[in-house]
N, C-alpha and C positions, 0 to 999 in steps of 0.2 A: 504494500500500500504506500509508503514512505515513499520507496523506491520512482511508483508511478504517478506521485505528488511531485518528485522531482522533476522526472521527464518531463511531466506536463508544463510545467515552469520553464525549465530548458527549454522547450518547445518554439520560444522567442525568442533563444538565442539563433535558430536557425535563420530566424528571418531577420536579424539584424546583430553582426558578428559585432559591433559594439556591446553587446548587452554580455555575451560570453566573455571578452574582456574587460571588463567593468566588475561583471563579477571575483575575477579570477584576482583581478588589483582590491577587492572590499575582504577576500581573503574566505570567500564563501565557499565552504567546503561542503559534506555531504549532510553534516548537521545542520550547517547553518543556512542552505541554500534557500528554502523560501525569504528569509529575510532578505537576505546579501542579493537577491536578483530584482527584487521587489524596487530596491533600493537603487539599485542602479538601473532598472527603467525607468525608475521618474526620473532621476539626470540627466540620462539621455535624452526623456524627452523632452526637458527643459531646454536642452541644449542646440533640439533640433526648433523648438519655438523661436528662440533667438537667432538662429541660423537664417543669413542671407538664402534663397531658392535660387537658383537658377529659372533662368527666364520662363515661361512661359510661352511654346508658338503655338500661335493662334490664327485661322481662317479669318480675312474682313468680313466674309459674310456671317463668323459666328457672335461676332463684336459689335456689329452695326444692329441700331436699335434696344444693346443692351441700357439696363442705367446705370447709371456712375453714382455712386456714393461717398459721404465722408467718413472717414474713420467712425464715426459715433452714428451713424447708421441712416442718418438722413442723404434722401434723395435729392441730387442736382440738376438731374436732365438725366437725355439719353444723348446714344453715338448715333450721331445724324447719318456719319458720310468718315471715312478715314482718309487721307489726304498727303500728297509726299511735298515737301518743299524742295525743288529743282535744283536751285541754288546752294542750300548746306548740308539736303539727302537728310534732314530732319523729319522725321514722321509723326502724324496729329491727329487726335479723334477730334473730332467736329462734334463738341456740346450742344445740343439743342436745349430751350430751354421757353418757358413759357408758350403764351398764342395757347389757339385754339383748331386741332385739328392742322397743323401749320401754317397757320394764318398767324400773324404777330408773335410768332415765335423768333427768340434770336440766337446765333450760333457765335459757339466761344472756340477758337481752336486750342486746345491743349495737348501738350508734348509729350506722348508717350510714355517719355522716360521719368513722368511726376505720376503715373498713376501704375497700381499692380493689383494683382488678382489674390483678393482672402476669400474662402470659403466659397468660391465662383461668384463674388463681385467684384465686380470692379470699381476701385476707390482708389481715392485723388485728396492727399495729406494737403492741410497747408490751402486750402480753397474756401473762401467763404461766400454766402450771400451777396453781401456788401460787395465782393471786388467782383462777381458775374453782374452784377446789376450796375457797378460805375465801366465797365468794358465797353469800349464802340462797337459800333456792327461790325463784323467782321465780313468783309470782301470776296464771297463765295466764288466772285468769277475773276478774281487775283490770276492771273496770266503765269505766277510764279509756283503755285501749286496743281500738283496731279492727284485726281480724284483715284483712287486704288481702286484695283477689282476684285470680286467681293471671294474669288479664290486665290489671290496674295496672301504673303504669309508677312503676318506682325509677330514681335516677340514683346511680352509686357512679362516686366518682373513679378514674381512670387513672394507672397510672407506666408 
């Protein structure tokens, strides 16, 4: 029984050889091993919470019409349109935002690289009300940007 208390435990070291190492440094032998693994999964997973992701790639057409969020879980708009600026090969979701139906709606470009994907939203740190609302219109038929097609591939970072 012990025995198949362990394994089962061990059971998580397969699927992440940190956790086998972790234990092996807590000094988790055969007695002590439900503790000493226990222990070192949650620092791992601590560890993997504070851990940059690597990017995310993503389809324009799986991004277009998503909504954008702030950290604290309020809605900004959605992705109108994704867009490449020609000139610095910077890449931008197209905020939409207010109107009715897209009537009096207005669109914000923002830089890919301020927004990332938690929990399959996507959210933009650092954005508030006040500065989408003092922003000009933005120039949808600017001669300097290329509208992306919607099987282009964007990469948005991970938390």
């Amino acid at each position: 029984m012990k025995g198949s208390l362990v394994a089962a435990l061990l059971g998580t070291a397969l699927l992440s050889p940190d956790v086998a190492s972790a234990q092996t440094a807590l000094g988790g032998g055969e007695g002590k091993a439900a503790p000493s693994v226990l222990q070192a999964q949650a620092r791992i997973l601590q560890a993997q919470d504070n851990a940059v992701l690597p990017n995310q790639a993503m389809r324009v057409g799986e991004v277009e019409r998503r909504d954008i969020y702030t950290p604290r879980g309020e809605r900004l708009g959605s992705v109108r349109r994704i867009v490449l600026n020609v000139t610095d090969g910077r890449t931008f979701l197209v905020l939409e935002r207010g109107g009715l139906v897209g009537l009096g709606d207005k669109e914000f470009p923002l830089p890919v690289d301020r927004v990332y994907v938690q929990g399959g939203r996507l959210v933009v740190p650092g954005l508030t009300e006040a500065e989408l609302e003092a922003v000009a219109d933005w120039d949808v038929n600017d001669h300097k940007y290329r509208e992306l097609a919607d099987s282009e591939i964007i990469n948005v970072s991970r938390r």
